[in-house]
N, C-alpha and C positions, 0 to 999 in steps of 0.2 A: 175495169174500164180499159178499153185497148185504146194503145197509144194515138190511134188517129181521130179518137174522139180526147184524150186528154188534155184541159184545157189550163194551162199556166201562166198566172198575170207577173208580166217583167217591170216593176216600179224602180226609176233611178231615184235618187233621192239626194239634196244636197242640203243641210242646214234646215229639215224640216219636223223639227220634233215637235213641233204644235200639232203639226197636222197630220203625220205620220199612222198614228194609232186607229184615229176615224178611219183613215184611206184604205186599211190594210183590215180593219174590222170589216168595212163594208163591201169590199172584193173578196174577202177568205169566203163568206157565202153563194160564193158566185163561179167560183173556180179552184182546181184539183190541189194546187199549190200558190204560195204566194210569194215571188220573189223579193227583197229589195236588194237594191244594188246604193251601198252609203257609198258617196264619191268623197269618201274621204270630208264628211262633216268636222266642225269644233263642238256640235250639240251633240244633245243625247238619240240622235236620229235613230241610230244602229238599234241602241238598246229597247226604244220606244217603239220598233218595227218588230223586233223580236217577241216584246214581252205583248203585242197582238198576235203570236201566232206567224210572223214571216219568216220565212228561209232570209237569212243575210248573209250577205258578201259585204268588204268593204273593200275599197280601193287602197292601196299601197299610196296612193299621190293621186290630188284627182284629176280624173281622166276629162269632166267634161260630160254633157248630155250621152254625146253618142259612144262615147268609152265606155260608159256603165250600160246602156242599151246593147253594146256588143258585149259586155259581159254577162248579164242575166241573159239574153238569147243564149249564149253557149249551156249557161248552167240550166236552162229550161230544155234544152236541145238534149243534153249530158242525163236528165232526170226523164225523159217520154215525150215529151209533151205533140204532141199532132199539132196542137194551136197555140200560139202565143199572142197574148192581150197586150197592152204596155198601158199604164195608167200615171197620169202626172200623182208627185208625190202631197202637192200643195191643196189638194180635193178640186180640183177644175174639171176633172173627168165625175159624173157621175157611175156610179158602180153596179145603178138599175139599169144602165144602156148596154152592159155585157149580155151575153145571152145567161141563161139561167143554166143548172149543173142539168144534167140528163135525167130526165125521171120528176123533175121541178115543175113540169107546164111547157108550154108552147113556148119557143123563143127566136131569135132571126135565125132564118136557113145560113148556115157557113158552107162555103164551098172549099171541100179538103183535098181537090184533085191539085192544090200550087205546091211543090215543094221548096221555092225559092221566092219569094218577094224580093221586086226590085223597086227602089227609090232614086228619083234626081233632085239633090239638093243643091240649092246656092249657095256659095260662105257668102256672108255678109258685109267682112271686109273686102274682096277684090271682086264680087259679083260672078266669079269663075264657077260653074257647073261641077258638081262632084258627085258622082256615081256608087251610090251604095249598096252590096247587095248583104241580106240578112238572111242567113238561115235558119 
């Protein structure tokens, strides 16, 4: 698979060993690799994401949504991947709405020519605009 079709789902994950195993079962069919990013849980999140088949990072201290979202980006960035998915850890993302692997059937057109996705987020406490960019 060349890297501009490799497709790598980035799951942060905080305190979700319930639901961990389903999330990363139902994405591993769907995509090349499956990250999770533990932000530094007290459950067994880590191990529950592992023993499904996920690549796992765990945070030293946690960082926080977009701390672990910038860190599985890097580790999906560091492994090929052309596309990255990002999937809530809690199952709120369905895992039939990714596109399918290559070779699967028909699935939504991706357009591969962005190398940069930009995001403007609000913090919530002071309502100030903050400017994200992901690679």
């Amino acid at each position: 698979m060349s890297s501009a079709s490799r497709v790598i789902a980035v799951i942060p994950a905080f305190n979700e060993a319930r639901t961990i195993a389903a999330v990363v079962a139902g994405v591993r069919a769907r995509v090349a690799d499956v990250i999770v990013v533990d932000d530094h849980s007290m459950d067994a999140t880590g191990e529950e994401a592992k023993r499904a088949g996920a690549i796992v990072l765990r945070n030293a201290a946690n960082l926080g949504y977009d701390g672990s979202l910038n860190a599985g980006f890097a580790e999906a960035a560091r492994r090929g991947a052309g596309i990255i998915l990002t999937f809530d850890a809690d199952g709120e993302h369905d895992p039939a709405d990714a596109p399918p692997r290559p070779g699967y059937g028909t699935g939504m057109l991706l357009h591969r020519d962005v190398q940069t996705g930009h995001a403007q987020r609000y913090r919530q406490d002071s309502g100030q605009q903050q400017g994200l960019k992901h690679c």
